[in-house]
Backbone as CSV, one residue per row, in Angstrom:
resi,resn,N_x,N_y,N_z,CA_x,CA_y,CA_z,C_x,C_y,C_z
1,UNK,73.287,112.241,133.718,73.543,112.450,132.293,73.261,113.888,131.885
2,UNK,74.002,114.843,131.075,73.538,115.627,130.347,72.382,115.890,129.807
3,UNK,71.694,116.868,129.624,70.461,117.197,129.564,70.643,117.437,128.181
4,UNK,71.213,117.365,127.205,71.436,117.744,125.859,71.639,116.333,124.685
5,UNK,71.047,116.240,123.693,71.393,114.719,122.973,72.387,114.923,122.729
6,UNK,73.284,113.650,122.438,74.683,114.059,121.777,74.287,113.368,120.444
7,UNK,75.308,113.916,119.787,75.804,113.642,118.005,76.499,112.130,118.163
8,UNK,77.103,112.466,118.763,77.740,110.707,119.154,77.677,110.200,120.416
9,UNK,77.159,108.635,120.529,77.429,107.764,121.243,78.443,107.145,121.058
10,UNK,79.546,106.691,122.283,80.390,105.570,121.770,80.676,104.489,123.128
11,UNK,80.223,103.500,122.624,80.287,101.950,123.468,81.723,101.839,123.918
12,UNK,82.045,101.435,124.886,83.331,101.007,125.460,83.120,99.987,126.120
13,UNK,83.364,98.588,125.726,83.060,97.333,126.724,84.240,97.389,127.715
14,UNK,84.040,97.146,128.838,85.445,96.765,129.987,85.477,95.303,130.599
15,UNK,85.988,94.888,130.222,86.236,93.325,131.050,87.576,93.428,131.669
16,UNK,87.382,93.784,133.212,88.666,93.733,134.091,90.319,94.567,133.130
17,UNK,89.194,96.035,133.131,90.223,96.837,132.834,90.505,98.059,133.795
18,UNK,90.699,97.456,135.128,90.905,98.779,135.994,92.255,99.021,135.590
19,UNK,93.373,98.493,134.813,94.605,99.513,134.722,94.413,100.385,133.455
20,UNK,93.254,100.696,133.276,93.381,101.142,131.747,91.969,101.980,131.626
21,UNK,90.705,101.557,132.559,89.716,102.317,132.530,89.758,103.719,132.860
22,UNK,90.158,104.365,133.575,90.286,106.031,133.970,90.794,106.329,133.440
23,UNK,92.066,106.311,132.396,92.822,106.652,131.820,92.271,106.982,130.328
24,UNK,92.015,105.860,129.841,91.368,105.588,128.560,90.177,106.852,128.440
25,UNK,88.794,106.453,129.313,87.821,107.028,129.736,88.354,108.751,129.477
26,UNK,89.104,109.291,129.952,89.232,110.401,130.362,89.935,111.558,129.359
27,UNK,90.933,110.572,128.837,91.316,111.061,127.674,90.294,111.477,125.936
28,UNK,89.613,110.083,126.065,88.444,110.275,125.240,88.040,111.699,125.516
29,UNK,87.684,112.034,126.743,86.521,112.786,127.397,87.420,114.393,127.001
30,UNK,88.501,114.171,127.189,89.042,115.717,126.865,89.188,115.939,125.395
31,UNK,89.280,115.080,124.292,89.588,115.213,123.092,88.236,115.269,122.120
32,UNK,87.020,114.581,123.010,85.607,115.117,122.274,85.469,116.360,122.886
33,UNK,85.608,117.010,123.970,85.275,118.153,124.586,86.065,119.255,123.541
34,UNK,87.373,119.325,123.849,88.009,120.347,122.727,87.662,120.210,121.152
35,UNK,87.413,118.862,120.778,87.124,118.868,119.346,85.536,119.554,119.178
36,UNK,84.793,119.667,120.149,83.424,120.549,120.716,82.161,119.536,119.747
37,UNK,82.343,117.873,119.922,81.444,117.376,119.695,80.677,117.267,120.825
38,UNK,79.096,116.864,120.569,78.139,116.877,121.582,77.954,114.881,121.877
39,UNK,78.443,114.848,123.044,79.043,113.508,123.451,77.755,112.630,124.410
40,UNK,78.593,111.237,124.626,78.035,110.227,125.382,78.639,109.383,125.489
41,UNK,79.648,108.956,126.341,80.476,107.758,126.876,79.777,106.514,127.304
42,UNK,78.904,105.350,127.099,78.411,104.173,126.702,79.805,103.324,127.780
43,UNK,80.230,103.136,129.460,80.883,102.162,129.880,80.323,101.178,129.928
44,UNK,80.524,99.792,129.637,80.270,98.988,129.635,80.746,97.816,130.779
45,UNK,80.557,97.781,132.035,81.546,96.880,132.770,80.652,95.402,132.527
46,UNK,81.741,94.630,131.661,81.298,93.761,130.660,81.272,92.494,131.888
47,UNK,80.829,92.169,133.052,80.881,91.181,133.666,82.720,90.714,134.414
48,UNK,83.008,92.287,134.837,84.633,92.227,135.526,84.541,91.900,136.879
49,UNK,85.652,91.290,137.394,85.370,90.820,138.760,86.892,91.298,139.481
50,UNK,87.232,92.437,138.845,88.729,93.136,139.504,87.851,94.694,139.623
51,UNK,88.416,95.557,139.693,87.780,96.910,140.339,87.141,97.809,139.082
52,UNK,87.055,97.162,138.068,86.209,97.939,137.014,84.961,98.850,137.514
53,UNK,83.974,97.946,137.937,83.111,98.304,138.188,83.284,99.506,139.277
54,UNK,84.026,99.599,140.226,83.812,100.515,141.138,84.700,102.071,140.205
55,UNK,85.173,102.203,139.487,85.958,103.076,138.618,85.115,103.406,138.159
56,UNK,83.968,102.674,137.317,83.243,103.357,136.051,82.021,103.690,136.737
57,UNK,81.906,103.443,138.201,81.076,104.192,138.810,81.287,105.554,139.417
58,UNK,82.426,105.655,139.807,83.174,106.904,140.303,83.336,107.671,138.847
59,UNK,83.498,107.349,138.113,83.454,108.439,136.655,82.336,108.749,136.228
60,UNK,81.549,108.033,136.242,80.268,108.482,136.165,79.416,109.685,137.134
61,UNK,79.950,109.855,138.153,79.751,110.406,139.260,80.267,112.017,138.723
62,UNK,81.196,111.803,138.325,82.138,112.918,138.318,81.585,113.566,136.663
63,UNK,81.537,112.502,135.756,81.092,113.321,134.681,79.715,113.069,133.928
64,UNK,79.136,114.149,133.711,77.848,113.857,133.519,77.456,113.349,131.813
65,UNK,78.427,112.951,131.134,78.079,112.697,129.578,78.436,111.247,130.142
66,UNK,78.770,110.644,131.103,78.760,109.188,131.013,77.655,108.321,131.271
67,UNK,77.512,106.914,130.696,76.530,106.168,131.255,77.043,104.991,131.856
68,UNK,76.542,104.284,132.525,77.425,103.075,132.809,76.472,101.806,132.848
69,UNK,76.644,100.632,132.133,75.830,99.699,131.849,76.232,98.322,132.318
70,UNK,75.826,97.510,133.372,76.470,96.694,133.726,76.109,95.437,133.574
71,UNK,77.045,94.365,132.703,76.614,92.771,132.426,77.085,92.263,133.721
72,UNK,76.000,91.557,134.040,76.272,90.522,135.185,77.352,89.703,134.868
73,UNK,77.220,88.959,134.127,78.159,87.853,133.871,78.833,88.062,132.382
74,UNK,79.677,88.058,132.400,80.749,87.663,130.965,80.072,87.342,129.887
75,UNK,79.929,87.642,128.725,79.229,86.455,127.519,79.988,86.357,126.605
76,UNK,80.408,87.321,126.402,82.227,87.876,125.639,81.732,89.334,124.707
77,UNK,82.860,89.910,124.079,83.199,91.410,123.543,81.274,91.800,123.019
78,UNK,81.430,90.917,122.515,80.025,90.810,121.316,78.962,91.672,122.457
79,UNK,78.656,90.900,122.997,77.601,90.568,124.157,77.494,92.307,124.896
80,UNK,78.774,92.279,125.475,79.067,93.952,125.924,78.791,95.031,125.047
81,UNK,79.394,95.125,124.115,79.089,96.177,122.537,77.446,95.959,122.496
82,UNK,76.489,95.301,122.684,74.857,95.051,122.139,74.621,96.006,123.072
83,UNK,75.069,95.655,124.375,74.037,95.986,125.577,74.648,97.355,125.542
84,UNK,75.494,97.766,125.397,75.980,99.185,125.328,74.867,99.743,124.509
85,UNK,75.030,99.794,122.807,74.398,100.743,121.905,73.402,100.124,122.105
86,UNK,72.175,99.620,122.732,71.158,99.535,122.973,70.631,101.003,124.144
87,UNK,71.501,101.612,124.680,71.459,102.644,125.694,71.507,103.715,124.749
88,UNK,72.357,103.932,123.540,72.988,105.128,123.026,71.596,105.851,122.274
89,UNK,71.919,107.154,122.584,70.973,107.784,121.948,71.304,109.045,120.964
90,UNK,72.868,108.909,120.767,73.254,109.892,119.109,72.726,109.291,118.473
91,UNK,73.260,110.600,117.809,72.837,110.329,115.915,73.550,109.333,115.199
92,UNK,75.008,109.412,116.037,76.386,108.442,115.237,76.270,107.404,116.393
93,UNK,76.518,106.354,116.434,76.929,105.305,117.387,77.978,104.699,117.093
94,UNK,78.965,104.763,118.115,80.658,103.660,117.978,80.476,102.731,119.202
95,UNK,81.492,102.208,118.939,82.368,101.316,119.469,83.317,100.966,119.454
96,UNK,84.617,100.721,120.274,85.499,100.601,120.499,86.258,99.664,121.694
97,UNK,87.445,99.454,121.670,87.743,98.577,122.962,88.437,100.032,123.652
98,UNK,88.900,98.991,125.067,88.941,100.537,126.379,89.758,99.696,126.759
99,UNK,91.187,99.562,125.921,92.672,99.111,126.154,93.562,100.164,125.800
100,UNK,93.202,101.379,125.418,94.364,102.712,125.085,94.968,102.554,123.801
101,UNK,94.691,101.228,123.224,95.685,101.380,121.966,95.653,102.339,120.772
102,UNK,94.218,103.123,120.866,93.987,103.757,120.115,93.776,104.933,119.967
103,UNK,94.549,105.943,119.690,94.639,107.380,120.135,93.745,108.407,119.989
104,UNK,93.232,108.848,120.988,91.640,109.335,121.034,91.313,110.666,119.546
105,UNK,92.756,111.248,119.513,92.687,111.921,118.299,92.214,111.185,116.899
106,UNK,92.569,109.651,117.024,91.677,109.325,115.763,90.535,109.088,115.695
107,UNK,90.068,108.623,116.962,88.559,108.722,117.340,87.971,109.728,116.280
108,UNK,88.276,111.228,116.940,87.816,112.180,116.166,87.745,112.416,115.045
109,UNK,89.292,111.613,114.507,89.774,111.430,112.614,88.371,110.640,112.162
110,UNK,88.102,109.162,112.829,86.979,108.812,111.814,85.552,109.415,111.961
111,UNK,85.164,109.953,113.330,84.113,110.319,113.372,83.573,111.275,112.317
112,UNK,85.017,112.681,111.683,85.173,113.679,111.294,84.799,112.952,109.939
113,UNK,85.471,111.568,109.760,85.557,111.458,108.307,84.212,111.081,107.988
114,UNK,83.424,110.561,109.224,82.358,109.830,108.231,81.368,110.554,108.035
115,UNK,80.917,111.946,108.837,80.236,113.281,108.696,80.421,113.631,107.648
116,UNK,81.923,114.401,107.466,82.192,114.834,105.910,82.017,114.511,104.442
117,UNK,81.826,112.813,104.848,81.898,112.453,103.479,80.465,111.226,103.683
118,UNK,79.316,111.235,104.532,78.253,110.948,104.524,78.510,109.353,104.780
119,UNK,79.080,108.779,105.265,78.919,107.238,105.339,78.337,106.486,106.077
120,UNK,77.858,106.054,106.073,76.882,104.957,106.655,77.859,104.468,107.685
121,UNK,79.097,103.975,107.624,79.975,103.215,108.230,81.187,104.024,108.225
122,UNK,82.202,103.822,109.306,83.723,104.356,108.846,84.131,103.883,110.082
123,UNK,85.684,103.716,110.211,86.156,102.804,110.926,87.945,103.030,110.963
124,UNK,88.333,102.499,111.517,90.142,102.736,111.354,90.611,101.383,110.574
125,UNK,91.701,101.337,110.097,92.143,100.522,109.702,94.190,100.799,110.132
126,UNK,94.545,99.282,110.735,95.379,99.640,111.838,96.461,99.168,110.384
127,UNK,97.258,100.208,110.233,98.232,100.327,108.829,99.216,99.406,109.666
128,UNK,99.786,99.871,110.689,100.642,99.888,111.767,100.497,99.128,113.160
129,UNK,100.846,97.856,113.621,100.832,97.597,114.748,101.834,97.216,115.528
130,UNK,101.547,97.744,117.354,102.846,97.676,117.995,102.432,96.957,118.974
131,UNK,101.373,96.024,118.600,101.115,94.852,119.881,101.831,93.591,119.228
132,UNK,101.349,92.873,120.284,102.285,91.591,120.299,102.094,90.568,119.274
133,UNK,103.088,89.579,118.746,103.183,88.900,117.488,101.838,87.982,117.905
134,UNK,101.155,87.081,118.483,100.179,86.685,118.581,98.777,87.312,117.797
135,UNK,98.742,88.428,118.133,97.849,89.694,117.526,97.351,89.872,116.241
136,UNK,99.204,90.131,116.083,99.331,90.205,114.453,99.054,89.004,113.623
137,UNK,99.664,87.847,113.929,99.320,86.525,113.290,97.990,86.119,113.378
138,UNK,97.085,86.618,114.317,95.952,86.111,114.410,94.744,86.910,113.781
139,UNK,95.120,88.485,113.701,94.523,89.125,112.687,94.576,89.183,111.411
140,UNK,96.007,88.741,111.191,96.366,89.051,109.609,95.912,87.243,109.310
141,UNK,95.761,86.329,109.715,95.014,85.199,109.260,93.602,85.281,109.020
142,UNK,93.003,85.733,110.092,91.565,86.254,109.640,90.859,87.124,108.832
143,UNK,91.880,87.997,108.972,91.918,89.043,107.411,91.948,88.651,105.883
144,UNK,92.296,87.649,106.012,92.560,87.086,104.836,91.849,85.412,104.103
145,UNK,91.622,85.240,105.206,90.436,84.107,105.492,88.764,85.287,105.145
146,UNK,88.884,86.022,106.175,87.712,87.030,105.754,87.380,87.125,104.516
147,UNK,88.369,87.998,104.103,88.272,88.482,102.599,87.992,87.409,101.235
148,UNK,88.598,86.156,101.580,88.474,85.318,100.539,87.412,84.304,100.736
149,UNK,86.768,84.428,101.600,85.259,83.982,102.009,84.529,84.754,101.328
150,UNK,84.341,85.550,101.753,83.030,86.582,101.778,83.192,87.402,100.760
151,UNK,84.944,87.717,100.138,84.321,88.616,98.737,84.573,90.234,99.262
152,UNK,84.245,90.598,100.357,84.639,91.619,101.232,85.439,92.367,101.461
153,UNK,86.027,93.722,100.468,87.405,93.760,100.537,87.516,95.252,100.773
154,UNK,88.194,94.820,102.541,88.459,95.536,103.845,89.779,94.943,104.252
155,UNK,90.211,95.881,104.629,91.887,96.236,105.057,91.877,95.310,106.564
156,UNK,91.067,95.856,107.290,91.085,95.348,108.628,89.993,95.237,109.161
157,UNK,89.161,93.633,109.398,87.945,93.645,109.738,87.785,94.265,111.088
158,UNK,88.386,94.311,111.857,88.441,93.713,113.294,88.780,95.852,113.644
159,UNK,89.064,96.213,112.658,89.804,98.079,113.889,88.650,98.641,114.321
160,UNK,88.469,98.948,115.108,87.421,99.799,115.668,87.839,101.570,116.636
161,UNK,87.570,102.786,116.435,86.472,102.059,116.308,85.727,102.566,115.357
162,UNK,84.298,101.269,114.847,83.353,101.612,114.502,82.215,102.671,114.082
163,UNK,82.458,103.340,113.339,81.439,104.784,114.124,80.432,104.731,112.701
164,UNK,79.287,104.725,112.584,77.765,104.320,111.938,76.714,105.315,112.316
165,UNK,76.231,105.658,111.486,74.923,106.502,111.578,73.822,105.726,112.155
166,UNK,72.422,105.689,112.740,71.933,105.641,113.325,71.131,104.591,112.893
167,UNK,70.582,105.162,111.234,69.787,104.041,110.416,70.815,103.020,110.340
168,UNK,72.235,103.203,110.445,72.689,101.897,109.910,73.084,100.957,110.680
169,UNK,72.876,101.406,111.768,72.790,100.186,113.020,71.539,99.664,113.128
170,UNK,70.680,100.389,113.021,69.237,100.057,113.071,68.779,98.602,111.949
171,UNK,69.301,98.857,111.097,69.533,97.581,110.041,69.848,96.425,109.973
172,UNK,71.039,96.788,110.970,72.378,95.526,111.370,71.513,94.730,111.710
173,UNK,70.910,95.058,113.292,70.384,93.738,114.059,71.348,92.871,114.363
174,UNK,72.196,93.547,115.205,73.371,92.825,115.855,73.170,91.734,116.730
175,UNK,73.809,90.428,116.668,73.360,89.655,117.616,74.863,89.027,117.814
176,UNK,75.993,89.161,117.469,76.826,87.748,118.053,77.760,88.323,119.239
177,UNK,77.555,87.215,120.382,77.758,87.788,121.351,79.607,87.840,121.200
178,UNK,80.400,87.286,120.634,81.605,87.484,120.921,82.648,88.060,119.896
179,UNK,83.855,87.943,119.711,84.237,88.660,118.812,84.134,88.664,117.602
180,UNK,83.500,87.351,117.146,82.598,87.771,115.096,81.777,89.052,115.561
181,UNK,81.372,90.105,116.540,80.400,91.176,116.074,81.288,92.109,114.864
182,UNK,82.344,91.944,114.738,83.097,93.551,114.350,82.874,93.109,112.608
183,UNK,82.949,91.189,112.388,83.176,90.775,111.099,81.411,91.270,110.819
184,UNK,80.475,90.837,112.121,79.200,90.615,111.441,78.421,92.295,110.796
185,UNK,79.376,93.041,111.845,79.056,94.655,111.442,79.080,94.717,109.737
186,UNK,80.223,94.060,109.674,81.220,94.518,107.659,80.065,93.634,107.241
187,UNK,80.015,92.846,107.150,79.501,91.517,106.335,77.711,92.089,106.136
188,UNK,77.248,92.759,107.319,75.515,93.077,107.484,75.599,94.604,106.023
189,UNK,76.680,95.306,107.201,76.782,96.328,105.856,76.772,96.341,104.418
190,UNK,78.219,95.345,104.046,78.363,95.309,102.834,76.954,94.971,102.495
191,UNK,76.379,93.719,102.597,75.155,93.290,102.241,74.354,93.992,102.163
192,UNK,73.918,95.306,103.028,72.877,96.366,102.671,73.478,97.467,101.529
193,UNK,74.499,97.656,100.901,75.259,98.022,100.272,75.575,99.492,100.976
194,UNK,75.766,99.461,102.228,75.918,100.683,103.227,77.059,101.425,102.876
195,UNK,76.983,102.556,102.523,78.632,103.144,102.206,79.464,102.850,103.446
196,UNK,80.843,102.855,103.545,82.002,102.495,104.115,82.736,103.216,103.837
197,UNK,83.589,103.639,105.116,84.997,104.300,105.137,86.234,104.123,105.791
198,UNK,87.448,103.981,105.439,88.224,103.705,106.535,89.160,105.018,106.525
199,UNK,90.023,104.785,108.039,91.134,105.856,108.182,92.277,105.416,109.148
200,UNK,93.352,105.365,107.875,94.209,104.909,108.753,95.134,104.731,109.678
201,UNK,95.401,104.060,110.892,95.870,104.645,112.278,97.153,103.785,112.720
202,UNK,97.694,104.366,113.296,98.800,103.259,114.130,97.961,102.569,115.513
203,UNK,98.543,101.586,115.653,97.464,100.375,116.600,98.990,100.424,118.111
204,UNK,98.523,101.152,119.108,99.730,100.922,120.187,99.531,99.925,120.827
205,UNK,100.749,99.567,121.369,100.987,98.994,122.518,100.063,99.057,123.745
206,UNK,99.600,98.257,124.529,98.240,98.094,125.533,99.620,98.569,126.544
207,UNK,98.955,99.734,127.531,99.405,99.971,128.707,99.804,99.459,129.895
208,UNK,98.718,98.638,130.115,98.029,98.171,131.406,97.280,96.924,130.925
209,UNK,96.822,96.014,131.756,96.005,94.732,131.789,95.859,93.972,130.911
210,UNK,95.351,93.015,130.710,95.518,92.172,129.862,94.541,91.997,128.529
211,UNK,95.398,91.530,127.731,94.493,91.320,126.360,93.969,90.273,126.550
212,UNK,92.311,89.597,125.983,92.056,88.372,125.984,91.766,87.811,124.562
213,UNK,92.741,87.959,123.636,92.730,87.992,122.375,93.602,86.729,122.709
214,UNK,93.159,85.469,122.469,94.356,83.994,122.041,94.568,83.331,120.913
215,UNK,95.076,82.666,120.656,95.060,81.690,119.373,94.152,81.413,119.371
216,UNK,93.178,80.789,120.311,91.934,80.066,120.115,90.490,81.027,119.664
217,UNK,90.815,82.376,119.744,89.980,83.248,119.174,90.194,83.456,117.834
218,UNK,91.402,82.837,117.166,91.354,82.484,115.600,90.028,81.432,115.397
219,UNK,90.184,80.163,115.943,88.890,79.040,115.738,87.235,79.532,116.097
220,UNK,87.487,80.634,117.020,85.993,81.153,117.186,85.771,81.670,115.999
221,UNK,86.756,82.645,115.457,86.483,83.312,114.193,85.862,82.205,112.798
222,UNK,86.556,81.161,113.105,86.349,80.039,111.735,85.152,79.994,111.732
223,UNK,84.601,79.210,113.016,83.368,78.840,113.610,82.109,79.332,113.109
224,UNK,82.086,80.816,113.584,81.487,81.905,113.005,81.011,81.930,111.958
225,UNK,82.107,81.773,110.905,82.411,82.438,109.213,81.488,80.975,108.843
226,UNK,82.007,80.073,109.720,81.560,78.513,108.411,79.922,79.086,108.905
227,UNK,79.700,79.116,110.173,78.055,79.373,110.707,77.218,80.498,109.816
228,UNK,78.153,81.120,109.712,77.503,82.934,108.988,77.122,82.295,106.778
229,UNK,78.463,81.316,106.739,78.236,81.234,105.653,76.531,80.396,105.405
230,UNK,76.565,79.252,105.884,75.974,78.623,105.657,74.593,78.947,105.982
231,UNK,74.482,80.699,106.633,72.876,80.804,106.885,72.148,82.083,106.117
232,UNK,73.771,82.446,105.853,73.674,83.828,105.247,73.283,84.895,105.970
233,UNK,73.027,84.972,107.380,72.840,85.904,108.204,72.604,85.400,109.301
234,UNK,72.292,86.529,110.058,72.303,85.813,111.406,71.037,85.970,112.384
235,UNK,70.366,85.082,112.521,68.525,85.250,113.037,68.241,84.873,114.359
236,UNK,69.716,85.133,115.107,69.690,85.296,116.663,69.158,86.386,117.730
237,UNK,68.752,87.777,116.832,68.557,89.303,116.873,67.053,88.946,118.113
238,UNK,66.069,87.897,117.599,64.891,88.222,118.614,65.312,87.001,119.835
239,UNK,66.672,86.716,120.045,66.456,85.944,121.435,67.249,86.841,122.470
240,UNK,67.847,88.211,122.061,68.682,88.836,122.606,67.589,89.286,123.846
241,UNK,68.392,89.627,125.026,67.879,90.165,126.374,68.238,91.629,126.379
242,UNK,67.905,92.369,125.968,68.234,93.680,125.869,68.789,94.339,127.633
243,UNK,67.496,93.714,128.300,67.855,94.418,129.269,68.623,93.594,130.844
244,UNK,69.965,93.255,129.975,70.830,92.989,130.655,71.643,93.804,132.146
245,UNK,71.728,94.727,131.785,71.843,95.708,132.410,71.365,97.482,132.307
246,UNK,70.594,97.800,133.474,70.274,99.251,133.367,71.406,100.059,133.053
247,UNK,71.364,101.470,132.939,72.426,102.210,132.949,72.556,102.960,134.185
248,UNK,73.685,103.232,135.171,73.851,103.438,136.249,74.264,105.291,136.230
């Protein structure tokens, strides 16, 4: 690792993304370098059993702002994103997925935005998407289920990525291991009355490997929302195992 703190950390979970990990990874890596932020790449090989792991070890090798954090076993998105920013040591902490859809230049757009204009939170919001109709139907249902639950009114719960100042993760106390983390991020925030920002991006087409986004990750989402409603938060934070995996 670099001998220097960085300004930003950013989480990248991988679950069996060797067509998409070096690529993804690398591009990031040239567009914080020229934009001349002081960095930290957070891989996450989220419990993959195709060649992830041996990739995000060879990049790591090669560049020294990476870390690499490895879940034994699968728990889902949630689970990967904890054990990541539990490693990070910026000032800003993100997260993001490490499928390419998202063009590393906006990376920089929200990071830029949420410096400039002091936010606690800031995030993309996908105006535009060129993934598949499944995607869309299954986000734009939850979006809207979201919003008329909770009162919450956000464009796109789910864009990442994420990028939060330091205290305001510190607050969260993130605990859900699967994809409600991105709703439980908005929902912890709003509730602390954390400023928020969005910026908005076109959402591409996945390159390489597979999405594990299904219909049935609409019903996890329900699941969640009826669980989240009825407790008003979420008090899973002291059974978490932090140290799932070292950083390699």
């Amino acid at each position: 690792m670099s001998t220097k703190v960085p300004v930003l950390s950013l989480v990248l979970p991988m679950y069996n993304e060797e067509a998409n990990a070096e690529k993804v990874t690398q591009e990031l890596l040239q567009e914080l370098t020229k934009a001349e932020i002081q960095h930290e790449l957070i891989l996450v090989d989220n419990g993959s059993f195709d060649g992830t792991g041996l990739i995000l070890a060879q990049l790591s090798q090669e560049y020294p702002t990476i870390k690499v954090v490895k879940v034994t076993q699968n728990q889902g998105y949630g689970w990967g994103i904890i054990n990541g920013l539990h490693w990070a040591s910026g000032d800003y902490l993100g997260f993001m997925g490490a499928d390419g859809q998202i063009d590393p230049k906006d990376v920089i757009r929200v990071f830029r935005e949420a410096l400039e204009k002091n936010y606690h939170l800031c995030k993309v919001n996908r105006y535009y998407r060129e993934d598949g109709l499944v995607r869309k139907v299954v986000s734009h249902i939850f979006n809207k289920l979201f919003v008329y639950t909770f009162k919450v009114n956000v464009g796109d719960i789910n864009g990442s990525p994420k990028i939060m100042t330091r205290l305001c993760y510190e607050k969260l106390t993130l605990s859900s291991k699967d994809w409600f983390l991105d709703a439980e991020v908005m929902l912890k925030a709003h509730d602390l009355s954390m400023t928020m920002g969005e910026v908005p991006v076109v959402f591409r087409r996945r390159n390489g490997g597979h999405s594990s986004v299904r219909v049935k990750t609409l019903w996890e989402f329900l699941r969640n929302m009826v669980a989240y409603r009825k407790r008003g938060a979420w008090n899973e934070s002291s059974d978490l195992v932090w140290r799932e995996g070292d950083p390699a």
